[in-house]
TIVO-2410 file (N, C-alpha, C; in nm, 3 decimals):
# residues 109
REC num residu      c1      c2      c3 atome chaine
REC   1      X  10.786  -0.057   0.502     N      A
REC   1      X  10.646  -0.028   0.478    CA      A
REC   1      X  10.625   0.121   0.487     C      A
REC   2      X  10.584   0.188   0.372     N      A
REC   2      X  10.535   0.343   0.397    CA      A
REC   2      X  10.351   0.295   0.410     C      A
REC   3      X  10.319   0.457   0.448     N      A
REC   3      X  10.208   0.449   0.429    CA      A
REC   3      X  10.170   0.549   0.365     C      A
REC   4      X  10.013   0.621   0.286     N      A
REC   4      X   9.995   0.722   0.224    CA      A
REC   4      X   9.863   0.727   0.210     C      A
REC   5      X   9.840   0.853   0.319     N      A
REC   5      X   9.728   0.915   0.309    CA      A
REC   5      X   9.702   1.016   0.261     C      A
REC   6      X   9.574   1.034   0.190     N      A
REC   6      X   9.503   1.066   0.019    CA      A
REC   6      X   9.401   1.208   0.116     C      A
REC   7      X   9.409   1.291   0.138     N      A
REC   7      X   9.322   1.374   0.224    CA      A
REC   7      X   9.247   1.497   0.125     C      A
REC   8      X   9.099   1.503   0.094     N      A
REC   8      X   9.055   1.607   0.030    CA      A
REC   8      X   8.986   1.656   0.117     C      A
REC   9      X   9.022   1.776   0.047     N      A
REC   9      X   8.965   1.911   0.162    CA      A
REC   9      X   8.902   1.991   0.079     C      A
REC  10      X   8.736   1.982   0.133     N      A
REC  10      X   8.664   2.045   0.067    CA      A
REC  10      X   8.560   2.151   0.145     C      A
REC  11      X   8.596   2.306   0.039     N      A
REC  11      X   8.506   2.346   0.116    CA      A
REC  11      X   8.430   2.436   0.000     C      A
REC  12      X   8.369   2.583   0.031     N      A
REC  12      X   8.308   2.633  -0.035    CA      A
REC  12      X   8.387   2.758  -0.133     C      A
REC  13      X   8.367   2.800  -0.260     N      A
REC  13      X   8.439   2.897  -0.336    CA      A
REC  13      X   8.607   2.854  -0.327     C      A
REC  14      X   8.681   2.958  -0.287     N      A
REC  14      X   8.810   2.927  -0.281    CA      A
REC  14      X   8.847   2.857  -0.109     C      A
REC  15      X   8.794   2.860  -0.034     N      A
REC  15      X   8.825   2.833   0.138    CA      A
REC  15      X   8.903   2.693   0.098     C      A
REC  16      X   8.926   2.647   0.015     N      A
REC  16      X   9.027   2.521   0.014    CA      A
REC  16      X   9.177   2.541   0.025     C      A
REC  17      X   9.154   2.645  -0.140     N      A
REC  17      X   9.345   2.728  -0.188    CA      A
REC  17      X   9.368   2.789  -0.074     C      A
REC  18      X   9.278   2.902   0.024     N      A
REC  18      X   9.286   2.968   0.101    CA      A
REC  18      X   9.367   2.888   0.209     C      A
REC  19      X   9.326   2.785   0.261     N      A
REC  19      X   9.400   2.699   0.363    CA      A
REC  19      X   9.536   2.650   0.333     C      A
REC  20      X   9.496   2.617   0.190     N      A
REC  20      X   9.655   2.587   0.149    CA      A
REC  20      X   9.759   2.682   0.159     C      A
REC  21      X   9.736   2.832   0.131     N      A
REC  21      X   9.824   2.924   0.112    CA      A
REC  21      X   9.844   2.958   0.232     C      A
REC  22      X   9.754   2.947   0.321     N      A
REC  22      X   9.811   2.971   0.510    CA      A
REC  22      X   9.903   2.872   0.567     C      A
REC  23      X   9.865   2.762   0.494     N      A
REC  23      X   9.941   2.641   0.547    CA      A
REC  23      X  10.075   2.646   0.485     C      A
REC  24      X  10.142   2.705   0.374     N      A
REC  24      X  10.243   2.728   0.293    CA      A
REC  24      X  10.313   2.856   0.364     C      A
REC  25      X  10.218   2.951   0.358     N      A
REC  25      X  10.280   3.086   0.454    CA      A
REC  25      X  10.295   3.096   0.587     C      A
REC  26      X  10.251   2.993   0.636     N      A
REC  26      X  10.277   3.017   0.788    CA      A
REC  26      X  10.372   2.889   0.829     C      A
REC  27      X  10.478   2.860   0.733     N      A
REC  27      X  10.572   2.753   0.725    CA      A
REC  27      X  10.518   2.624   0.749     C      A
REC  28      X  10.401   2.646   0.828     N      A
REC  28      X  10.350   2.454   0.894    CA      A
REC  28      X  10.391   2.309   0.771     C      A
REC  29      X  10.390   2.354   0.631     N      A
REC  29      X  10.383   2.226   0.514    CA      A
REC  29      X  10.548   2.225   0.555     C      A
REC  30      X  10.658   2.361   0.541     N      A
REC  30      X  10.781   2.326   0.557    CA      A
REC  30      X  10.842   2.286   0.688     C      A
REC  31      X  10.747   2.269   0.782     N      A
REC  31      X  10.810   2.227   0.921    CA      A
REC  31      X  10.793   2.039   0.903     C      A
REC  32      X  10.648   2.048   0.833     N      A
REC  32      X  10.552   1.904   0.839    CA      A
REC  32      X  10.678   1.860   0.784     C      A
REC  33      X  10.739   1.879   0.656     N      A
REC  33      X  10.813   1.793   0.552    CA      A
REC  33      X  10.907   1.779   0.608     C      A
REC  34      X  10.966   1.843   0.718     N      A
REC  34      X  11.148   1.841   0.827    CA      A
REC  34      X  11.023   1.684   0.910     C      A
REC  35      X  10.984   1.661   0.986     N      A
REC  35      X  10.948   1.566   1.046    CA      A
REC  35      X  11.010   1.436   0.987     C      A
REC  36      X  11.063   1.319   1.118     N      A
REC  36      X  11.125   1.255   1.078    CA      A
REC  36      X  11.060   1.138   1.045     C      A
REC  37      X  11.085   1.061   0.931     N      A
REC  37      X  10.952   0.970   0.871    CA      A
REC  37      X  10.871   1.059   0.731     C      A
REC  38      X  10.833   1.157   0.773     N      A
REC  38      X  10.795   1.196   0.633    CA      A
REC  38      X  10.788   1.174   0.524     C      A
REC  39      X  10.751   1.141   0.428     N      A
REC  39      X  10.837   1.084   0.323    CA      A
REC  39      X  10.753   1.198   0.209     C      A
REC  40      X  10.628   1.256   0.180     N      A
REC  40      X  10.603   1.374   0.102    CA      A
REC  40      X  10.484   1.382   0.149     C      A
REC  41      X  10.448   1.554   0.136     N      A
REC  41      X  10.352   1.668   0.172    CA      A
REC  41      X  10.329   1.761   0.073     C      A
REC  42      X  10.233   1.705  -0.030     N      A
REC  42      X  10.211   1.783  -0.119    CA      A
REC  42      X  10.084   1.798  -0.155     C      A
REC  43      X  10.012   1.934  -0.214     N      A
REC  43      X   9.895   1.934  -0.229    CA      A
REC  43      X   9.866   1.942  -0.384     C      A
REC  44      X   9.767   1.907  -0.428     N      A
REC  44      X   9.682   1.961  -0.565    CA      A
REC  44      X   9.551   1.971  -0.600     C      A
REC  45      X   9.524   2.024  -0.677     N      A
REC  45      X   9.413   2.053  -0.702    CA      A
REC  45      X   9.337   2.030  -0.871     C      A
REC  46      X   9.203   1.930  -0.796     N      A
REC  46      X   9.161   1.829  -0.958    CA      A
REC  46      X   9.120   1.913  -1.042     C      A
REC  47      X   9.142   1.903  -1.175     N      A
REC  47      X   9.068   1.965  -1.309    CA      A
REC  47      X   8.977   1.980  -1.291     C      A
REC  48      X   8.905   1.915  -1.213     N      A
REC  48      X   8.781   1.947  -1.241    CA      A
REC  48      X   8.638   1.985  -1.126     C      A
REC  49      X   8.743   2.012  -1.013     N      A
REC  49      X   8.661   2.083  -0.888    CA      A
REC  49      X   8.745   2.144  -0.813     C      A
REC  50      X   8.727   2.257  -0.862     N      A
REC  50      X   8.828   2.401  -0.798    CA      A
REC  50      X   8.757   2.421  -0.647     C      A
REC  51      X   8.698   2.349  -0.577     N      A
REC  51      X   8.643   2.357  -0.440    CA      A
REC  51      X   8.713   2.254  -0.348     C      A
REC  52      X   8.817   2.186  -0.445     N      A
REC  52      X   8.877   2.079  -0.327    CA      A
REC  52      X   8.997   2.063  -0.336     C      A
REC  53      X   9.114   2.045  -0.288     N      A
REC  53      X   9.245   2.027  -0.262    CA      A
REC  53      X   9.262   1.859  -0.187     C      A
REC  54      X   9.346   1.861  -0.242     N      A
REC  54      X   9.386   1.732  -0.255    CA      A
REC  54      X   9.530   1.735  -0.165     C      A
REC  55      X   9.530   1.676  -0.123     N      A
REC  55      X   9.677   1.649   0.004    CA      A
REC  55      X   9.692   1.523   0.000     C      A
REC  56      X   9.829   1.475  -0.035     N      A
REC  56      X   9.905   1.349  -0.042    CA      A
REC  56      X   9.984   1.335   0.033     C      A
REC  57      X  10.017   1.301   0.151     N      A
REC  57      X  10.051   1.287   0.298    CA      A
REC  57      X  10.104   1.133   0.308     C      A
REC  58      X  10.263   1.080   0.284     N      A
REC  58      X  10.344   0.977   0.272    CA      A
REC  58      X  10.448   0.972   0.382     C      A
REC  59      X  10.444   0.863   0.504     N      A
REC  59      X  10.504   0.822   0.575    CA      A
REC  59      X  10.578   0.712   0.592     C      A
REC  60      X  10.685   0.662   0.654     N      A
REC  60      X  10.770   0.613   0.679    CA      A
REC  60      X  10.701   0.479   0.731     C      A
REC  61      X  10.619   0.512   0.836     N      A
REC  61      X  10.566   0.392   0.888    CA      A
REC  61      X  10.442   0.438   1.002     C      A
REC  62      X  10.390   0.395   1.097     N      A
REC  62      X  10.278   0.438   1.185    CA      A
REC  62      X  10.356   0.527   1.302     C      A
REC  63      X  10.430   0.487   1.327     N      A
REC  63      X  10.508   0.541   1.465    CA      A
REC  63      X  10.518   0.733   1.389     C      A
REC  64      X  10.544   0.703   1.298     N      A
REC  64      X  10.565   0.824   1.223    CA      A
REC  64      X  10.471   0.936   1.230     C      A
REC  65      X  10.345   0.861   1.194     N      A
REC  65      X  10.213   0.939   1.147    CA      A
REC  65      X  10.192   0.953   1.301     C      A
REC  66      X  10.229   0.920   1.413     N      A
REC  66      X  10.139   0.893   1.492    CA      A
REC  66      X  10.247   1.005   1.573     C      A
REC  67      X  10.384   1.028   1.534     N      A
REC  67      X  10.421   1.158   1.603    CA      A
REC  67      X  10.373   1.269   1.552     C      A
REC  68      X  10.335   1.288   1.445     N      A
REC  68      X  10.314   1.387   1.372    CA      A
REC  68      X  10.218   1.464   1.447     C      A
REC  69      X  10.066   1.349   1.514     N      A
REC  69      X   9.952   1.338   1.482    CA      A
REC  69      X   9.970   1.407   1.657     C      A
REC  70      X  10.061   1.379   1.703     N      A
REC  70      X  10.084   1.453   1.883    CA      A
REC  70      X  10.153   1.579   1.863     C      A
REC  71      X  10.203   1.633   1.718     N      A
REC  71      X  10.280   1.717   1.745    CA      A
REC  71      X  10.176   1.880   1.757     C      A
REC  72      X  10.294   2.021   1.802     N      A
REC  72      X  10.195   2.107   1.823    CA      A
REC  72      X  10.142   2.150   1.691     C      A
REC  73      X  10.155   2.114   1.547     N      A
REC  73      X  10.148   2.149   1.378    CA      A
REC  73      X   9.977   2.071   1.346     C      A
REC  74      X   9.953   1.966   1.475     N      A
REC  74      X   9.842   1.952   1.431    CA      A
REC  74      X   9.735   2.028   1.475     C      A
REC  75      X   9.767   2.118   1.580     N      A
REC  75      X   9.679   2.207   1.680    CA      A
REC  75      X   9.655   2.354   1.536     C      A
REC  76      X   9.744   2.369   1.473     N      A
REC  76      X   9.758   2.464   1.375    CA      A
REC  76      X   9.633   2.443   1.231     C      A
REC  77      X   9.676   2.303   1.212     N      A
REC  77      X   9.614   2.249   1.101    CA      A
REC  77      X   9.465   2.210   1.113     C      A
REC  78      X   9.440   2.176   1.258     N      A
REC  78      X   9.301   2.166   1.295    CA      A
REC  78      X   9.229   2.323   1.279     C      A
REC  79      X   9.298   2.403   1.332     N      A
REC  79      X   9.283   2.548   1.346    CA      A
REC  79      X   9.236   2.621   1.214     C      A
REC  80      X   9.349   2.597   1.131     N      A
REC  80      X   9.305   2.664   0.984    CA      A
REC  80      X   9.177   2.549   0.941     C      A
REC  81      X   9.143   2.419   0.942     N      A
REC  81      X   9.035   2.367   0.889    CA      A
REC  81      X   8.892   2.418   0.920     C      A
REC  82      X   8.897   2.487   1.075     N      A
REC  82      X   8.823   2.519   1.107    CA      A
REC  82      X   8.786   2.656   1.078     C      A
REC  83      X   8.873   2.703   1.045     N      A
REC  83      X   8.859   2.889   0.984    CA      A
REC  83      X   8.783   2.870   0.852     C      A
REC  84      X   8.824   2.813   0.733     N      A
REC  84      X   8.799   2.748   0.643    CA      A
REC  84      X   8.681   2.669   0.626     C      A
REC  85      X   8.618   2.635   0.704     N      A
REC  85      X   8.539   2.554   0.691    CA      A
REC  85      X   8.549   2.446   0.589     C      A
REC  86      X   8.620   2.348   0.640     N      A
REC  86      X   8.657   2.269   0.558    CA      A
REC  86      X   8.603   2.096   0.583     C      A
REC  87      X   8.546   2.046   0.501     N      A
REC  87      X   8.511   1.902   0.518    CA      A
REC  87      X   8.625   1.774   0.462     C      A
REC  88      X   8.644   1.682   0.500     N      A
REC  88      X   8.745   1.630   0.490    CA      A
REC  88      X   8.661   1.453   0.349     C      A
REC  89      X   8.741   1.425   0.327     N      A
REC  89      X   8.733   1.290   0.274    CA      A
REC  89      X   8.909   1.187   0.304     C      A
REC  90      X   8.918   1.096   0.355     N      A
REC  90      X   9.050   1.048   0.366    CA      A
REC  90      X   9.043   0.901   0.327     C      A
REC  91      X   9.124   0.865   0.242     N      A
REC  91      X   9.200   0.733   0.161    CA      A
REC  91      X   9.301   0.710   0.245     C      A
REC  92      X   9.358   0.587   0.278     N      A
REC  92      X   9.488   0.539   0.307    CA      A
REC  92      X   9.559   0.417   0.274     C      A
REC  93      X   9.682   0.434   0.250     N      A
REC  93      X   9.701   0.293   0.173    CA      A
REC  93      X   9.861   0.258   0.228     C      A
REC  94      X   9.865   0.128   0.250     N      A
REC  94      X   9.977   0.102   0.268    CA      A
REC  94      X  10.066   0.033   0.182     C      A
REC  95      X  10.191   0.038   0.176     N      A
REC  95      X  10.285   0.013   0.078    CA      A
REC  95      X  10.369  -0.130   0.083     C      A
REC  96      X  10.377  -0.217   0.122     N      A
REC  96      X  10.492  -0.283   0.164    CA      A
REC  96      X  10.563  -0.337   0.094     C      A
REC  97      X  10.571  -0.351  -0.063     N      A
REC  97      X  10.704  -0.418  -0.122    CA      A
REC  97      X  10.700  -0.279  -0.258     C      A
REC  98      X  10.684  -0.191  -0.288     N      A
REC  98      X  10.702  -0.094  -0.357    CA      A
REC  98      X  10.598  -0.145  -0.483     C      A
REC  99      X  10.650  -0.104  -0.606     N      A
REC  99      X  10.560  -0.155  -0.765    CA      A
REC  99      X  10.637  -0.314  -0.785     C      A
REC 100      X  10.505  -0.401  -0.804     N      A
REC 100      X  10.564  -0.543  -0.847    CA      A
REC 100      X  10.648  -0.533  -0.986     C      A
REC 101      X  10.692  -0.659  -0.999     N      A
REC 101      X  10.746  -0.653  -1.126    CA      A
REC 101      X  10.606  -0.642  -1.241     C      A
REC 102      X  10.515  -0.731  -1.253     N      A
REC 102      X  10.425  -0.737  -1.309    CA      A
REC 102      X  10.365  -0.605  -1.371     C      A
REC 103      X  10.328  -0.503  -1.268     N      A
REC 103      X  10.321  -0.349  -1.289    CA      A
REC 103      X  10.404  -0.289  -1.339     C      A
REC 104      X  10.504  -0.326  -1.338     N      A
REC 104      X  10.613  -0.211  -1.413    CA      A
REC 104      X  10.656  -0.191  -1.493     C      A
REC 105      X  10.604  -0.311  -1.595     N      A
REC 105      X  10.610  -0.293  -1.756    CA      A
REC 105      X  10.481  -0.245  -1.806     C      A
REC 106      X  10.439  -0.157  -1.719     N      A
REC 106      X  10.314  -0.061  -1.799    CA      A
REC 106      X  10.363   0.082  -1.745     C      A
REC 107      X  10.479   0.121  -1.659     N      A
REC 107      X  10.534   0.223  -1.662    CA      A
REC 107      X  10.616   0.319  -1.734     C      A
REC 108      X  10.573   0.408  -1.791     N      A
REC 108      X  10.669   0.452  -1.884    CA      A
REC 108      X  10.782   0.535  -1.821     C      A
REC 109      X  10.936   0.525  -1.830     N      A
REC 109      X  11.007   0.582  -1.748    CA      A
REC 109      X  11.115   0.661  -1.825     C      A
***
């Protein structure tokens, strides 16, 4: 079972990219992605609202998220949200048998 949480971060003008690029330069995304369980830490940003970043945050299982969530990277990440002024929206979804068969003949591969 993975799990995958959907995290937008929204704030005002650029204070979104801004967080992202601290979070990239101050290694925290390349420490996050060494964590064991991890499974991807990646951000983007929608066509069509340059005020929000998008973070796709994929784990192994709860035990996972839930070291992460004690480690000292979240004291960092709370830190820059708060510089930023940043408002959050969060999705989560869990995974447990991957894409059915049914779904996967609408995949193009």
């Amino acid at each position: 079972m993975s799990i995958t949480v959907n995290i937008y971060y929204t704030g005002t003008g650029d204070s979104a990219l801004k967080f992202v690029r601290e979070m990239v330069d101050s290694g925290t995304v390349d420490r996050i992605r060494k964590v064991p369980g991890n499974l991807r830490y990646e951000y983007f940003v929608p066509v069509d609202d340059c005020q929000t970043v998008l973070l796709i945050d994929s784990w192994k299982d709860q035990a996972s998220i839930d070291r992460h969530h004690a480690s000292p990277m979240m004291s960092k990440i709370a830190e820059l949200r708060d510089k930023y002024d940043l408002h959050m929206k969060v999705e989560r979804y869990v995974d447990d048998d991957g894409i059915p068969e049914s779904d996967d003949r609408f995949i193009r591969k």
